[in-house]
N, C-alpha and C positions, 0 to 999 in steps of 0.2 A: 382530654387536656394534655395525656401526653402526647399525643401525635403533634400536637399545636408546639407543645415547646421541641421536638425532635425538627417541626417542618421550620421554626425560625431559629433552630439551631444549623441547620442545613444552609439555611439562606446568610448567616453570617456567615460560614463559610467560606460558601462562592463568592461574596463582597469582601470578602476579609474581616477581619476581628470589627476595626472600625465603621463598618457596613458601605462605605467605601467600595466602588465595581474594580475587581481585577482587573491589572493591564494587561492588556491586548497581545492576544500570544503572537510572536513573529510568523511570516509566511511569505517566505522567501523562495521561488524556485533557484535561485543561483545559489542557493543552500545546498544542492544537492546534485553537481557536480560529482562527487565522491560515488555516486551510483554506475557512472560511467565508464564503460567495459563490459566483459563478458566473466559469470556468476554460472560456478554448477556446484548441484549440492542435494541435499534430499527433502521431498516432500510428501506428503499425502502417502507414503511410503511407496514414494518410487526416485527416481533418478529424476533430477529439476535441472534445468539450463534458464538463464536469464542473461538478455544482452541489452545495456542501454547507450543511445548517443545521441550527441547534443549538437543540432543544428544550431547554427552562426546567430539565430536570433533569441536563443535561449531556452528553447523547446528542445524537452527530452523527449524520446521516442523509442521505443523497445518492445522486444518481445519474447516469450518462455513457450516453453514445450517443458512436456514431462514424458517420461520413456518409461514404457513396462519393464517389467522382470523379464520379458522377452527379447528386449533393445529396441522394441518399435514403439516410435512415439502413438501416444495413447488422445494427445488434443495440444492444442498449442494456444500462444492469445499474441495479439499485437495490441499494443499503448500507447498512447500519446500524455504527458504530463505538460500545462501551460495555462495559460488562462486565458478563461472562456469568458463567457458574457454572464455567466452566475459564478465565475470568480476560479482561483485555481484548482485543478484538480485533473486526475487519472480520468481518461476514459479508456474504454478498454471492450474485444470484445474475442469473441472465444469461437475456435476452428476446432473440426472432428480433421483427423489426418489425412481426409480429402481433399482439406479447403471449404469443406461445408460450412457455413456461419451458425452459431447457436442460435445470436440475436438475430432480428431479424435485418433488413437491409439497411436502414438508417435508425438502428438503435443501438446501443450501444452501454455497458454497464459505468456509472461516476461513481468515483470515491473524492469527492471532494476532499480537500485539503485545509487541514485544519490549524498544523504547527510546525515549522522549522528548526530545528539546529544545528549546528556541526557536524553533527554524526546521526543525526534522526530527522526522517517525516512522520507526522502523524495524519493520517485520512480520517473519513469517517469508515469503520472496519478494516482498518488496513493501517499495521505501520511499520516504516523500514527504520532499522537501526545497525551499525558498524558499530560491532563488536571492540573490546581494546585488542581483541587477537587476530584483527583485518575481518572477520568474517562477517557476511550480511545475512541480520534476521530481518525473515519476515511472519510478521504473525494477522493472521487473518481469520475475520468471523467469516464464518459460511451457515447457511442455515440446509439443514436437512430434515425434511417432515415439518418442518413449522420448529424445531429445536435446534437454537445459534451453539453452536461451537468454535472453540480459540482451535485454529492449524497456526502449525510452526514450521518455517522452512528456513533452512539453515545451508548460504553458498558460501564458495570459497571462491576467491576472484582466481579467473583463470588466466595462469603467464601469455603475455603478448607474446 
């Protein structure tokens, strides 16, 4: 019986008190404008670069590299942000520092897009947010062995 009242306690929740469905979170790519420019800072504990720009039609596009303790980049990714045919969202896929592809030739990793603001995207595992002291986090699920973990990558926009 308590599960039952914790499960329609839950559910008034996500409806609101009045059981009433929440409004609909905004999802806006022209939201996120502010990501555009070039972003270095640290992750995974190494040295992160992040560069995004925004084609005339409102598609963002970028991509990051991470650099060893050695100064050689260790893997890189190119992105595309815009909407697809299942709706907005990153796709994205990942380079060894050869050019070799992880995925394979026409695959590609989604974070679908889930929330807009001012100053934040939220994906599905993935969301950027502009700090009030200009800096860009990102925090991201990755799973390793079957166990998800929160990474946190923390840029500073870099002077034109």
């Amino acid at each position: 019986m308590k599960f039952h009242a914790f499960l329609l306690a839950m559910l008034l929740l996500a409806g609101g008190a009045d059981g009433q469905d929440a409004p609909e979170a905004r999802v806006e790519i022209g939201d996120l404008a502010w990501l555009e420019g070039c972003w270095a800072g640290t992750g995974f504990g190494n040295r992160v670069e992040e560069c995004w720009m925004t084609a005339p039609d409102g598609r963002l596009t970028g991509m990051f590299q991470m650099i060893g303790a050695d100064g050689k980049q260790t893997m890189s990714e190119i992105f595309v942000l815009d909407q697809f045919e299942d709706g907005p969202a990153i796709r994205l896929k990942h380079f060894h520092p050869d050019l070799t592809g992880w995925e394979g030739q026409d695959e590609f990793i989604v974070f679908p897009l889930r929330e807009t603001g001012a100053d934040f995207a939220r994906f599905d595992g993935l969301t950027y947010s502009l700090a009030e002291d200009g800096r860009m986090i990102v925090e991201l699920v990755v799973s390793q062995g079957g166990e998800p973990s929160l990474q946190r990558l923390e840029f500073e926009r870099v002077a034109d």
